[in-house]
mmCIF file of the protein (N, C-alpha, C, O) and its ligand, coordinates in Angstrom:
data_MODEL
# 
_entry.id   MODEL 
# 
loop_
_entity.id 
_entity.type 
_entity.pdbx_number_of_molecules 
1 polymer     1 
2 non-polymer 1 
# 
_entity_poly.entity_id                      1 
_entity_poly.type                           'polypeptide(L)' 
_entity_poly.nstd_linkage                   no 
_entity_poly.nstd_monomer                   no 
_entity_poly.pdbx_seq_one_letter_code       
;(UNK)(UNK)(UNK)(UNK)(UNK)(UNK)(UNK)(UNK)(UNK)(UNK)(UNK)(UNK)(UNK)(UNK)(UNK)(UNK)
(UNK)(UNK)(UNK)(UNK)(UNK)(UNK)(UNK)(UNK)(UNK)(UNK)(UNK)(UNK)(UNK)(UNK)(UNK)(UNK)
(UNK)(UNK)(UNK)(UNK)(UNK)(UNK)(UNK)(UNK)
;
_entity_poly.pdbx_seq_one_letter_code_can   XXXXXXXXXXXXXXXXXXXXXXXXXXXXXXXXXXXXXXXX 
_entity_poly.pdbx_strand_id                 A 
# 
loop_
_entity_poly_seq.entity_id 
_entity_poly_seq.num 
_entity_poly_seq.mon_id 
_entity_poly_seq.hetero 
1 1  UNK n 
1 2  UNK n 
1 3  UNK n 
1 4  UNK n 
1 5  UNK n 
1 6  UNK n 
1 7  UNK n 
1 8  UNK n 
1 9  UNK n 
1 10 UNK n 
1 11 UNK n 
1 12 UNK n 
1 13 UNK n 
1 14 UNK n 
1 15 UNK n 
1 16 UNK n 
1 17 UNK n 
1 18 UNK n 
1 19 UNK n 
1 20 UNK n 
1 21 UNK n 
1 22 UNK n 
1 23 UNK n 
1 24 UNK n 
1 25 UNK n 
1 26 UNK n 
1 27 UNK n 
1 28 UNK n 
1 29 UNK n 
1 30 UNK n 
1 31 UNK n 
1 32 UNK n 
1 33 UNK n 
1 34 UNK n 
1 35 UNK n 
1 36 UNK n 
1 37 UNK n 
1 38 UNK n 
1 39 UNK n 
1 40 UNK n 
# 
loop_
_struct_asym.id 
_struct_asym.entity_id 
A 1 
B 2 
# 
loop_
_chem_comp.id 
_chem_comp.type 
_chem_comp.mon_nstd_flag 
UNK 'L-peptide linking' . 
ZN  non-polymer         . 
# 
_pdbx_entity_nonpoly.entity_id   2 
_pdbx_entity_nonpoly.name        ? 
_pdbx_entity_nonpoly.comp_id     ZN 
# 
_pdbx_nonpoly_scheme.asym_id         B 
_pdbx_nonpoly_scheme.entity_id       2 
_pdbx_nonpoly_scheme.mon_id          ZN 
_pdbx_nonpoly_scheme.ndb_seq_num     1 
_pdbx_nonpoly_scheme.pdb_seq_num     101 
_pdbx_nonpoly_scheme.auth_seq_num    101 
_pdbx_nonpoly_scheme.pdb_mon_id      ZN 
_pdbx_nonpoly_scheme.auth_mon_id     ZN 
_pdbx_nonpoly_scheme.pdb_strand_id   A 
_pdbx_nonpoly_scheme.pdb_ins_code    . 
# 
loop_
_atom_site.group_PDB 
_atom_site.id 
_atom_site.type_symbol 
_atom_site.label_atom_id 
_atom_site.label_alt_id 
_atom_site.label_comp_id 
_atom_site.label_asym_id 
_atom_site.label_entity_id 
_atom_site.label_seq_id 
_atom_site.pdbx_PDB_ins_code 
_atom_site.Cartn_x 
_atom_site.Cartn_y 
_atom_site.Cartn_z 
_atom_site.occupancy 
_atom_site.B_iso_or_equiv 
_atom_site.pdbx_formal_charge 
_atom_site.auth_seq_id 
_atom_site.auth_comp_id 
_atom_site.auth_asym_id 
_atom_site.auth_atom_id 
_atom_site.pdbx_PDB_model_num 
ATOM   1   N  N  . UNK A 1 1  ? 0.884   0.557  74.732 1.00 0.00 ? 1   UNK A N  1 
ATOM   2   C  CA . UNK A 1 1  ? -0.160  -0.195 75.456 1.00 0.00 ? 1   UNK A CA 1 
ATOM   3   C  C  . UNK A 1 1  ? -1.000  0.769  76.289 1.00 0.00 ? 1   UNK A C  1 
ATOM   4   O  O  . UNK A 1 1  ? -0.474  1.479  77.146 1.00 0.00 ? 1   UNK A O  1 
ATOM   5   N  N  . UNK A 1 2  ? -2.866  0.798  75.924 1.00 0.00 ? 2   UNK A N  1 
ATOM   6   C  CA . UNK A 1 2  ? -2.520  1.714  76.829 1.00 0.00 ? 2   UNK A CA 1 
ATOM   7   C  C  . UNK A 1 2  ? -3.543  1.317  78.188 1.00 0.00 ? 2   UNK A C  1 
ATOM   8   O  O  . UNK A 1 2  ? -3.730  0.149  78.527 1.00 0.00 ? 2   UNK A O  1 
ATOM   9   N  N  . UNK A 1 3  ? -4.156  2.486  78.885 1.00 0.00 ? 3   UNK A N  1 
ATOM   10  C  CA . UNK A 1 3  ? -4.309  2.088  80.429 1.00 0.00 ? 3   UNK A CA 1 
ATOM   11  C  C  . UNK A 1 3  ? -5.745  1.381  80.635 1.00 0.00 ? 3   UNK A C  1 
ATOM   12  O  O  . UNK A 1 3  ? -6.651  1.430  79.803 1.00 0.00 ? 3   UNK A O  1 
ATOM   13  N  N  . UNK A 1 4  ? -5.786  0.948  81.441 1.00 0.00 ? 4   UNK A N  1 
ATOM   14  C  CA . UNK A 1 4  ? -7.681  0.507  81.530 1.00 0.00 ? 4   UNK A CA 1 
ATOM   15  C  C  . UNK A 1 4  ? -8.295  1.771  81.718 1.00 0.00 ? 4   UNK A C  1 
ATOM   16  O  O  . UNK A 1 4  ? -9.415  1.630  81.227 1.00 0.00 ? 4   UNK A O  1 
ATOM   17  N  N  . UNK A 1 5  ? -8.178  3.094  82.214 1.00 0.00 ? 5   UNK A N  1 
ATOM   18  C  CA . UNK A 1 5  ? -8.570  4.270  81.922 1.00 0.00 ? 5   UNK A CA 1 
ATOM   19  C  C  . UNK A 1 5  ? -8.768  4.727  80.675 1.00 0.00 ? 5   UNK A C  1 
ATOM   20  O  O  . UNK A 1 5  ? -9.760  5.391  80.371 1.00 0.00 ? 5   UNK A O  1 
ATOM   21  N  N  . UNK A 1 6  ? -7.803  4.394  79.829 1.00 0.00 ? 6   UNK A N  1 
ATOM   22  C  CA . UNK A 1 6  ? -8.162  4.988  78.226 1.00 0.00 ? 6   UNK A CA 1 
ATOM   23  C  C  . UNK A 1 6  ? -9.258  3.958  77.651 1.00 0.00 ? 6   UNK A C  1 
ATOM   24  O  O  . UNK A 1 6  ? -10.144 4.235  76.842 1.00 0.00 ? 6   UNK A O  1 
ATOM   25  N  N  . UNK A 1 7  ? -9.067  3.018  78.098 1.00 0.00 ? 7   UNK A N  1 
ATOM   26  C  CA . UNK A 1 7  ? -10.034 1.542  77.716 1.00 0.00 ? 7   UNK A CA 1 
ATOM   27  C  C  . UNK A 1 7  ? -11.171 2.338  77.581 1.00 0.00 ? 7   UNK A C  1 
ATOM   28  O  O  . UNK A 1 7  ? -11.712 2.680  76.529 1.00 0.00 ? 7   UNK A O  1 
ATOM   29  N  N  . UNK A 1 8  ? -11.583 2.682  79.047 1.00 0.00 ? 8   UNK A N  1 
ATOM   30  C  CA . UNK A 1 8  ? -13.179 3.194  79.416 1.00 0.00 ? 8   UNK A CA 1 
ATOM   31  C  C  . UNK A 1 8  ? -13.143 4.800  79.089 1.00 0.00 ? 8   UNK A C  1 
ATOM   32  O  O  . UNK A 1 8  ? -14.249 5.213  79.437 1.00 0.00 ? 8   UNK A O  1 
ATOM   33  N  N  . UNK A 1 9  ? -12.498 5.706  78.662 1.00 0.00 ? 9   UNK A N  1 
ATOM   34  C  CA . UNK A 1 9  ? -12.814 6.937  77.675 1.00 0.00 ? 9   UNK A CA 1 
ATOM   35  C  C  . UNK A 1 9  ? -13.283 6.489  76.391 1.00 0.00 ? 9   UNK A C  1 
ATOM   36  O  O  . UNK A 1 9  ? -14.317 6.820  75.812 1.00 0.00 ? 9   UNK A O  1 
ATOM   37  N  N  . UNK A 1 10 ? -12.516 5.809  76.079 1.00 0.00 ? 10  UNK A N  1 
ATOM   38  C  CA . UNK A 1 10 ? -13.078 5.592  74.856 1.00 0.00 ? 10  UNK A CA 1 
ATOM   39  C  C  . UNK A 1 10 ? -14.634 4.628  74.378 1.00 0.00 ? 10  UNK A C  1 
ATOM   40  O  O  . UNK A 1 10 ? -15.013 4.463  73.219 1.00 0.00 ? 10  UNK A O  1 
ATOM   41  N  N  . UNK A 1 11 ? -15.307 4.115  75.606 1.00 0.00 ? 11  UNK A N  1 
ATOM   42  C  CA . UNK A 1 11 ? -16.297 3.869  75.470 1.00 0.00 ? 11  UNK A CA 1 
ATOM   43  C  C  . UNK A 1 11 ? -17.352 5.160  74.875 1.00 0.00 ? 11  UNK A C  1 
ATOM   44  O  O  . UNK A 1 11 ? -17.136 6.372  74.850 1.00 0.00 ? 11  UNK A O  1 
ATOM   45  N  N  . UNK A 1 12 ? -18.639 4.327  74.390 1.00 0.00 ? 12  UNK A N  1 
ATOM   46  C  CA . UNK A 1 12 ? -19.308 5.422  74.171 1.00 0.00 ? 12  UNK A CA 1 
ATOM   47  C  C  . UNK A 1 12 ? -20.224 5.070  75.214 1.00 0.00 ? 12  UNK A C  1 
ATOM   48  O  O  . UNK A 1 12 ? -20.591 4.021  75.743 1.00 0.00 ? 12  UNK A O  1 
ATOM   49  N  N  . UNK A 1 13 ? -20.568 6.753  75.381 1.00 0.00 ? 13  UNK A N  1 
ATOM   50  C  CA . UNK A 1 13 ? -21.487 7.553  77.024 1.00 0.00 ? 13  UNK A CA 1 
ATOM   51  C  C  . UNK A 1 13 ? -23.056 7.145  76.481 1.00 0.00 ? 13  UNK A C  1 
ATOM   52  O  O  . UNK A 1 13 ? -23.605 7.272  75.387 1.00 0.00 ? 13  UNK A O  1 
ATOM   53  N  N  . UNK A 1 14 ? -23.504 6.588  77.800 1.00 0.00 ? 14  UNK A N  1 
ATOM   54  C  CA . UNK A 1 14 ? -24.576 5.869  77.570 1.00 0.00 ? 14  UNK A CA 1 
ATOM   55  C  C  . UNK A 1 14 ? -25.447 6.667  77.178 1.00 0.00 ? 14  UNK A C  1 
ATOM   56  O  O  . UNK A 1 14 ? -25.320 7.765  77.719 1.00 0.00 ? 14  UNK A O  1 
ATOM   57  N  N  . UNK A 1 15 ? -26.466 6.586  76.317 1.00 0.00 ? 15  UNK A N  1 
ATOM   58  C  CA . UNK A 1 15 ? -27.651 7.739  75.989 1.00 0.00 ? 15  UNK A CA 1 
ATOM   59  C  C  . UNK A 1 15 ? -29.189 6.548  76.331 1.00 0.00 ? 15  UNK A C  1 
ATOM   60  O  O  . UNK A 1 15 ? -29.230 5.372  76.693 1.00 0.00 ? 15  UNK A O  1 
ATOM   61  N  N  . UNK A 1 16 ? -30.424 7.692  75.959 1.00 0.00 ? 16  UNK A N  1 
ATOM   62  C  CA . UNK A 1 16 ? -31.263 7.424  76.800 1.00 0.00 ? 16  UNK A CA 1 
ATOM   63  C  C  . UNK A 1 16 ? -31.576 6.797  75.249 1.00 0.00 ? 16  UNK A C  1 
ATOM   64  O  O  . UNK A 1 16 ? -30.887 7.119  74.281 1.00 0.00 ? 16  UNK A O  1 
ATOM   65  N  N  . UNK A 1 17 ? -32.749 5.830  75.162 1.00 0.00 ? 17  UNK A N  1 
ATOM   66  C  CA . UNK A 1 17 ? -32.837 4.894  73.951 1.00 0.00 ? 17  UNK A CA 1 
ATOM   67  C  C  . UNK A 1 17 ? -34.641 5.676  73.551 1.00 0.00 ? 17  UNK A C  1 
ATOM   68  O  O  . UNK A 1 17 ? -35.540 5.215  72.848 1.00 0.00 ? 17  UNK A O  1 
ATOM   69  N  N  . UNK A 1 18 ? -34.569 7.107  74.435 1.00 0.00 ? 18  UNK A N  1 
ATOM   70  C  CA . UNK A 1 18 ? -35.986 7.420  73.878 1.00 0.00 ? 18  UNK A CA 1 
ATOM   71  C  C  . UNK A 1 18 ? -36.047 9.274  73.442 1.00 0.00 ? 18  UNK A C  1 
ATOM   72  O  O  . UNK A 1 18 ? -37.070 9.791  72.992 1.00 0.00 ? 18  UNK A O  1 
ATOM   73  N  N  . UNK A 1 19 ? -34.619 10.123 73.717 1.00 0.00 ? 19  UNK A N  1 
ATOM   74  C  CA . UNK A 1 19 ? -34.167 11.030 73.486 1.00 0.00 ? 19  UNK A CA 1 
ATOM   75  C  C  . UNK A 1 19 ? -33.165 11.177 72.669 1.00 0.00 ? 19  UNK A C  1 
ATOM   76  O  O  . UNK A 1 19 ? -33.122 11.889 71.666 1.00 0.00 ? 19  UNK A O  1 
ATOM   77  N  N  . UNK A 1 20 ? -32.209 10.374 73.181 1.00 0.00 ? 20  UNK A N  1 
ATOM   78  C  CA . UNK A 1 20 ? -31.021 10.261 72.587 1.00 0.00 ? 20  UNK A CA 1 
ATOM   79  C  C  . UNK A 1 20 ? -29.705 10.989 73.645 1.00 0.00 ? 20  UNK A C  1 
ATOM   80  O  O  . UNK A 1 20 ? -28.479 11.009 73.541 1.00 0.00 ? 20  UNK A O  1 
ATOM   81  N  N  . UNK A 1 21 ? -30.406 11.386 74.381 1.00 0.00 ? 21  UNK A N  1 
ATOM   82  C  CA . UNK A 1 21 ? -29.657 12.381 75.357 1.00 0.00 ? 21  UNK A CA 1 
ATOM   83  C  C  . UNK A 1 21 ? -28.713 11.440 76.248 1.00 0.00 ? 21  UNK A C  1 
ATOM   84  O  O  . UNK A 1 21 ? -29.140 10.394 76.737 1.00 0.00 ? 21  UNK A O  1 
ATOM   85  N  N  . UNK A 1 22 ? -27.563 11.834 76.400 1.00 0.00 ? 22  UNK A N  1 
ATOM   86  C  CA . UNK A 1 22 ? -26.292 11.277 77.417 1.00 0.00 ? 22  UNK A CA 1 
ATOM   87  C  C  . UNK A 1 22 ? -26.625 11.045 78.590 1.00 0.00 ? 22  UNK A C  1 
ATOM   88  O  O  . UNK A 1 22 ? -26.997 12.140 79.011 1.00 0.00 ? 22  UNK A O  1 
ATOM   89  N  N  . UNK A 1 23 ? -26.735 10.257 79.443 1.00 0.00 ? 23  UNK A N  1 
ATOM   90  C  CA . UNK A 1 23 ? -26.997 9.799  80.543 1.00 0.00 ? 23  UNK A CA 1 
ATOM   91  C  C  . UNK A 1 23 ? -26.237 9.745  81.552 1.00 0.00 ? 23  UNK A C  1 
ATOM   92  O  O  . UNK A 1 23 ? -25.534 8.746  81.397 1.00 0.00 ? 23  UNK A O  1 
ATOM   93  N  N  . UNK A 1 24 ? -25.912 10.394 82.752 1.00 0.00 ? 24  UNK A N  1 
ATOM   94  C  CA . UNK A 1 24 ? -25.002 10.831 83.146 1.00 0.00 ? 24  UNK A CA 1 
ATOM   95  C  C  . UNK A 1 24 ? -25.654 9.454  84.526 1.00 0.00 ? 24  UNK A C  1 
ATOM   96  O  O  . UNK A 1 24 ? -26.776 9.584  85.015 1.00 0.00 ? 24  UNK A O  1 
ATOM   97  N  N  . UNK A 1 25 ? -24.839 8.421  84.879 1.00 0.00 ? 25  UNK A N  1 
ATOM   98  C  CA . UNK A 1 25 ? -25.174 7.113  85.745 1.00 0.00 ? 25  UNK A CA 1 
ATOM   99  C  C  . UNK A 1 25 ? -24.794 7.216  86.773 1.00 0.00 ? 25  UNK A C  1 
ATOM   100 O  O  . UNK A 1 25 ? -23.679 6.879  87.171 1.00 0.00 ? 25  UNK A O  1 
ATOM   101 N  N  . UNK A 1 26 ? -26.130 7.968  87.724 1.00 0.00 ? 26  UNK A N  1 
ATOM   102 C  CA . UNK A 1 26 ? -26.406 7.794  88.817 1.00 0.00 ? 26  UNK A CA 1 
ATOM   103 C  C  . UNK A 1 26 ? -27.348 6.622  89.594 1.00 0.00 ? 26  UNK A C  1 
ATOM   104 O  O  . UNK A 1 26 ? -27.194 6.444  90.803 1.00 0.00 ? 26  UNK A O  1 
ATOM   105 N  N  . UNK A 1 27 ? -28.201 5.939  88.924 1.00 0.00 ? 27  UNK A N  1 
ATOM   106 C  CA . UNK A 1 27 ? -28.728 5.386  89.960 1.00 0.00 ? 27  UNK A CA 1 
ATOM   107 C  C  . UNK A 1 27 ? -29.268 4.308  88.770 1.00 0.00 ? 27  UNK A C  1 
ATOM   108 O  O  . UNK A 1 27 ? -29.867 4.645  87.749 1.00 0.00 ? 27  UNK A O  1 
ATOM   109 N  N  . UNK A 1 28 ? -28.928 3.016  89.136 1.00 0.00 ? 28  UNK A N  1 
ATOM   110 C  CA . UNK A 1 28 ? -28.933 1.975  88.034 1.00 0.00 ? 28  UNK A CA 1 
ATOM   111 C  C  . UNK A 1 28 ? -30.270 2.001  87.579 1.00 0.00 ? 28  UNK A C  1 
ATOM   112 O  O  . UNK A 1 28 ? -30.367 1.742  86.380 1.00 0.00 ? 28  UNK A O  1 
ATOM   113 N  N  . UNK A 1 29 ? -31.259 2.220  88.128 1.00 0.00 ? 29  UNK A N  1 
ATOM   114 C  CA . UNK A 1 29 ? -32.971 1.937  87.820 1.00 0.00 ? 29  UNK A CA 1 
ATOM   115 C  C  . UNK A 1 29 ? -33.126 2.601  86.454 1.00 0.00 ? 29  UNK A C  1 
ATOM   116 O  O  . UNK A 1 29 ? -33.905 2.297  85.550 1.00 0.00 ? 29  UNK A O  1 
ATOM   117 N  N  . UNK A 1 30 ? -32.173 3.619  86.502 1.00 0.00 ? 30  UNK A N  1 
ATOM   118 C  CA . UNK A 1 30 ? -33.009 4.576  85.108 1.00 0.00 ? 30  UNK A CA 1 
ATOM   119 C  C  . UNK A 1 30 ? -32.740 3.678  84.095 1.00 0.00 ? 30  UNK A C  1 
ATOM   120 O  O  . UNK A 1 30 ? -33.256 4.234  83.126 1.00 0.00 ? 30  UNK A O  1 
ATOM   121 N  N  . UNK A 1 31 ? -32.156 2.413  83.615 1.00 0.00 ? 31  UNK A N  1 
ATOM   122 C  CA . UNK A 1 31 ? -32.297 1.518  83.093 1.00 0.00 ? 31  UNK A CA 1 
ATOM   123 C  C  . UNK A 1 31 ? -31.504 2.241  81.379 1.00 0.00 ? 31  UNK A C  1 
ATOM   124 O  O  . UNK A 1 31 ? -30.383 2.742  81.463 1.00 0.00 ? 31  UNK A O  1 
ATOM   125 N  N  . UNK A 1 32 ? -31.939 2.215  80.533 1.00 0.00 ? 32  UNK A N  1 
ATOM   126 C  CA . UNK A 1 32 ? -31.369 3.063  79.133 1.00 0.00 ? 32  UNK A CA 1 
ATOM   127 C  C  . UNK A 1 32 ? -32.264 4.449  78.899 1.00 0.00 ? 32  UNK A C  1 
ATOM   128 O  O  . UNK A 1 32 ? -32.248 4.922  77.763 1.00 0.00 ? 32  UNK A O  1 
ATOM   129 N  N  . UNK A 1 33 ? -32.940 5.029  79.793 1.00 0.00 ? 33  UNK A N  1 
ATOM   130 C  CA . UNK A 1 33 ? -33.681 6.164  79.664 1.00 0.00 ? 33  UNK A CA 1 
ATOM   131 C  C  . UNK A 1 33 ? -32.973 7.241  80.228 1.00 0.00 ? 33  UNK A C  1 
ATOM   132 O  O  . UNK A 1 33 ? -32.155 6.752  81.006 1.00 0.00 ? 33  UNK A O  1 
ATOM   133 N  N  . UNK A 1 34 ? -32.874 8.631  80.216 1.00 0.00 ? 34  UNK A N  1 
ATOM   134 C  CA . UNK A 1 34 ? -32.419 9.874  80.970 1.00 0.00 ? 34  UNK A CA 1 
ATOM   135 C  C  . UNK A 1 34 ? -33.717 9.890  82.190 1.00 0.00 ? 34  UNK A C  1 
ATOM   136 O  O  . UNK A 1 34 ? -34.775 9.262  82.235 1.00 0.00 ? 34  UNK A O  1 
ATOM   137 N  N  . UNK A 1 35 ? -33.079 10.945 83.165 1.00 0.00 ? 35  UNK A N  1 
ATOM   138 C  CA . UNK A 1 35 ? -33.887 11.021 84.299 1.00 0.00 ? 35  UNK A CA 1 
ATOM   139 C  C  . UNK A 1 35 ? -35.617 11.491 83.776 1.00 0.00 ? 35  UNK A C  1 
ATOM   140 O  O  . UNK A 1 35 ? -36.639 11.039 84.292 1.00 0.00 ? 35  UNK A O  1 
ATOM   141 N  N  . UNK A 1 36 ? -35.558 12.532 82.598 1.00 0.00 ? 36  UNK A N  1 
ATOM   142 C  CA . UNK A 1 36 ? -36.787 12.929 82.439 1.00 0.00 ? 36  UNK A CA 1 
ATOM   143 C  C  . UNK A 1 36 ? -37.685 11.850 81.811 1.00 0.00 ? 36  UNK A C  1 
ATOM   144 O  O  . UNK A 1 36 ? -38.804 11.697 82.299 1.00 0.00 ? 36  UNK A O  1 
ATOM   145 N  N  . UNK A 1 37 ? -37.242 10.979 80.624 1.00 0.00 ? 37  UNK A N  1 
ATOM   146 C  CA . UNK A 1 37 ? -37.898 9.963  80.249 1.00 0.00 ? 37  UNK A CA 1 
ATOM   147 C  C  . UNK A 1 37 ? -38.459 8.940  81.246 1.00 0.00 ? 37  UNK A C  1 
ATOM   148 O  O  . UNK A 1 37 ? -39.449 8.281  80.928 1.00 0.00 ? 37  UNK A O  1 
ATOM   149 N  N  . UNK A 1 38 ? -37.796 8.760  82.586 1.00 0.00 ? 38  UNK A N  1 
ATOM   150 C  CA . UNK A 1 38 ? -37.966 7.587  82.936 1.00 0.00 ? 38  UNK A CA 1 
ATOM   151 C  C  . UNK A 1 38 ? -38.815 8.355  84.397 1.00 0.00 ? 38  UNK A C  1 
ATOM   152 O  O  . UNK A 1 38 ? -38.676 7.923  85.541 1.00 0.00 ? 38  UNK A O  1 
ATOM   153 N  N  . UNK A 1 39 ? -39.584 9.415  84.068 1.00 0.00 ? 39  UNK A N  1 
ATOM   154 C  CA . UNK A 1 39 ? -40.099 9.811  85.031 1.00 0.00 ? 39  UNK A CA 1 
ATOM   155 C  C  . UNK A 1 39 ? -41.479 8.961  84.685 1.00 0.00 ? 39  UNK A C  1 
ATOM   156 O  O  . UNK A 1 39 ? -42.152 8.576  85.642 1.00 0.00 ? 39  UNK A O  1 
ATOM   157 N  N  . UNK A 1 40 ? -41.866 8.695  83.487 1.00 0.00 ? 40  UNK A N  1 
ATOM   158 C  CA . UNK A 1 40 ? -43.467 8.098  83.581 1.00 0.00 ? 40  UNK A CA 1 
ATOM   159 C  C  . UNK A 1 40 ? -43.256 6.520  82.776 1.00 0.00 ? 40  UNK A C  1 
ATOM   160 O  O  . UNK A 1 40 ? -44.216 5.762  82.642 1.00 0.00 ? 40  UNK A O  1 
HETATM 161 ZN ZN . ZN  B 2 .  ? -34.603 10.692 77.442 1.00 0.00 2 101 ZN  A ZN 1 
# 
């Protein structure tokens, strides 16, 4: 059985829906974009 920790590794890491690049979730606004996409 395993932990609610392995639950959420095994998710997949959010990417930006206009790079493709991994999104590392700092601040909810950037919405599905990386920081550089969601600059404009
Ligand atoms: Zn991007």
């Amino acid at each position: 059985m395993e932990s609610i920790v392995e639950f959420f590794k095994n998710l997949p890491p959010k990417q930006c829906a206009h790079c493709g690049k991994a999104i590392e979730e700092q601040h909810e606004c950037y919405g599905n974009h990386c920081d550089q996409c969601s600059e404009k």
